[in-house]
N, C-alpha and C positions, 0 to 999 in steps of 0.2 A: 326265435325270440323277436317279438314285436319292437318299433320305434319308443312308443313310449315305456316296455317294461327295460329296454337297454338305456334310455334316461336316468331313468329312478335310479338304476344300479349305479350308474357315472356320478348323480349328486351325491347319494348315499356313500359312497367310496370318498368322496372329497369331502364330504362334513369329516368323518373319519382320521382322516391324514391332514386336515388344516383345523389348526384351533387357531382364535383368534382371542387378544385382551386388550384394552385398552385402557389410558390412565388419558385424563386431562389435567391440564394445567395453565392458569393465565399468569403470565409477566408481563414484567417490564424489563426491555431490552434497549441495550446503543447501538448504533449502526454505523461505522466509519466511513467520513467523505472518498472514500477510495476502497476501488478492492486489492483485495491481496493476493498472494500465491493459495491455493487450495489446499496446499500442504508444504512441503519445506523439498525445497530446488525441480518444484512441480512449473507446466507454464501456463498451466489453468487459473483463470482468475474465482475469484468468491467474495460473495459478501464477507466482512468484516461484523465483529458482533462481540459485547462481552456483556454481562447480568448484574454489573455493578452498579449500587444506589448512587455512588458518585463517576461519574465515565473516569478513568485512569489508560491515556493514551499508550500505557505500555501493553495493556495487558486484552489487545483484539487476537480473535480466536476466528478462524475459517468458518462458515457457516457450507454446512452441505444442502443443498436444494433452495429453495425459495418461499417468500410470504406470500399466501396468498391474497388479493388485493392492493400489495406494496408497491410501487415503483421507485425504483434506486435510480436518485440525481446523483451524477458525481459532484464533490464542492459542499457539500452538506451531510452535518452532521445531525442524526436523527435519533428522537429518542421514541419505543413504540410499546404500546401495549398490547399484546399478543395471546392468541390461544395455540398451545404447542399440545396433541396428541401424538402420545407413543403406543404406537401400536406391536405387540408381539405377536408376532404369524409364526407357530410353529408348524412346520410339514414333515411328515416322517419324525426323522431323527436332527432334523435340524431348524434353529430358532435365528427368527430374522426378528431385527426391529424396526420401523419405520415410521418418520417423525416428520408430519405434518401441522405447516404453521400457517393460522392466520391471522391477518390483522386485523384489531380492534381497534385500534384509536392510535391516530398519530397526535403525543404529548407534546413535543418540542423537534421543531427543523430549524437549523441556523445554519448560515454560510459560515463554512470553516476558513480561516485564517492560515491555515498552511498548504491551501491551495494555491495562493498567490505563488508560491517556489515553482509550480510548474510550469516553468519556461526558459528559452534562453536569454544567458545574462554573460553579459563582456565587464573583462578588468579593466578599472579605469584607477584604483587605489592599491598596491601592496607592503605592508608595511610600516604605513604611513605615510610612504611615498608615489604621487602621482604618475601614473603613467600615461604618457602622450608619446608621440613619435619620438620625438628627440630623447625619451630616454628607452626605447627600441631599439636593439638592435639590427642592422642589418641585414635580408632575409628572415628576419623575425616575425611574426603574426602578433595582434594582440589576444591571448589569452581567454579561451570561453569555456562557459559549462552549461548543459541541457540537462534540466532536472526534468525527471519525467514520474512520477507521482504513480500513475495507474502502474506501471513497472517494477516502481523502487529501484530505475537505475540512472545512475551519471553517466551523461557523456561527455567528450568538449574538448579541447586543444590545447596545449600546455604551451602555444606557444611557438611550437615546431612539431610537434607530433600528434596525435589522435589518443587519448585518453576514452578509457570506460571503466566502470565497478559498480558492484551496488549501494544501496543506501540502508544502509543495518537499523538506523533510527530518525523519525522523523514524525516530529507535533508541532504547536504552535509554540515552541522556544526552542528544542533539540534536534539538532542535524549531525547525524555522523556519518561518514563514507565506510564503506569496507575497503580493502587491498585493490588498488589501481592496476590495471594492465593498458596497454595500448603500442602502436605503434614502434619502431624501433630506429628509426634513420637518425644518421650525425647532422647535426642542429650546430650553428655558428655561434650561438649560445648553449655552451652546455649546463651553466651556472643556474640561468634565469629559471628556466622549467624543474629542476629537481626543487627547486625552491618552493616554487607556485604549489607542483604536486605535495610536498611538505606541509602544506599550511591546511592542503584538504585533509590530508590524511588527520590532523590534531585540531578538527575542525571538531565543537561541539554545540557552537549554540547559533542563533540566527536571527536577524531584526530586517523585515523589509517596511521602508515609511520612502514615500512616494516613487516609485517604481526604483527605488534603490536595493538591494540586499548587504546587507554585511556579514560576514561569515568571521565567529568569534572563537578563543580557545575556552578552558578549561577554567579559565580566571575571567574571562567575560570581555577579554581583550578581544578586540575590534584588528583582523589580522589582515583581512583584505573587503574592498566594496566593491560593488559590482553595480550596471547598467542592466535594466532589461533592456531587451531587443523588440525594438516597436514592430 
């Protein structure tokens, strides 16, 4: 058997066993200032993305693969007009899909607002009451938290110990922490820190106006404020 009559036989065999189909479709999609987990307690990051006519910060979904044409700023939020093919490649007995997107038109890019949270920020308010040295206790630290955005995780100091957890929710008004771990040493305060950790844990909403943050509850109450960290 010659080169070119064992070709023919090789395409002829793959026309055979691969069928291909295709659907096109153009949207309009959002794109969140941030990526996310790929999937749920994965540590791959992913675009964020959801198809709704008004964006609803609850409701971003992992995006697998990429736009072609797109560059992803973090800090900005994007609205895009898109062509998405799904392509069905059946082989043998088994059927693959593959979704290929490109961009047509970026409609709206704004800098998001709950960008600012990513940074570290020191207690300087709890409670309504000021903290400065003189109401520290001794071998005390003052109190920090490290929001970190691209992660969705907290970190920061309670004060005497080394605090971390994730961040379950976060837009431009809601902040909620998940279950805190960290650290375990005897602290000369043992009063101060469970408190502090308290106020995260029934933390729900959030106002930063000139590098200030306030971390507020359920009622909108203002529970502690915070410094960023120049």
């Amino acid at each position: 058997m010659n080169n070119f009559t064992l070709l023919c036989l090789t395409m002829l065999l793959f026309s055979c066993a691969t069928n291909k189909k295709a659907t096109v479709h153009q949207k309009v999609i959002w794109i969140d200032s941030i990526k996310g987990p790929c999937q749920t307690g994965s540590a791959g990051r992913c675009i964020q993305f959801q198809e709704n006519k008004i964006m609803d910060p609850s409701q971003w979904e992992a995006m697998y693969g990429e736009i072609d044409g797109f560059t992803f700023k973090a800090g900005y939020i994007y609205k895009l007009a898109i062509s998405e093919t799904h392509t069905k490649i059946k082989q043998a007995e088994d059927i693959e899909m593959q979704v290929e997107r490109v961009l047509i038109e970026v409609l709206e890019e704004k800098r998001d607002p709950k960008i600012l949270l990513n940074d570290i920020w020191v207690l300087f308010e709890i409670g309504g009451r000021a903290l400065n040295n003189n109401t520290i206790a001794t071998g005390m630290n003052r109190p920090r938290i490290e929001i970190n955005l691209s992660q969705l995780r907290l970190l920061g100091n309670d004060g005497c110990n080394e605090i971390m957890g994730k961040i379950n929710i976060v837009d431009t008004e809601r902040l909620e922490f998940g279950t805190l771990g960290g650290t375990k040493k005897l602290c000369p305060d043992q009063e101060s820190p469970e408190i502090f950790k308290g106020l995260l844990r029934n933390t729900k909403r959030y106002k930063i106006e000139k590098l200030k943050l306030a971390l507020m509850d359920q009622h909108g109450k203002v529970v502690m404020r915070f410094q960023k960290v120049d």
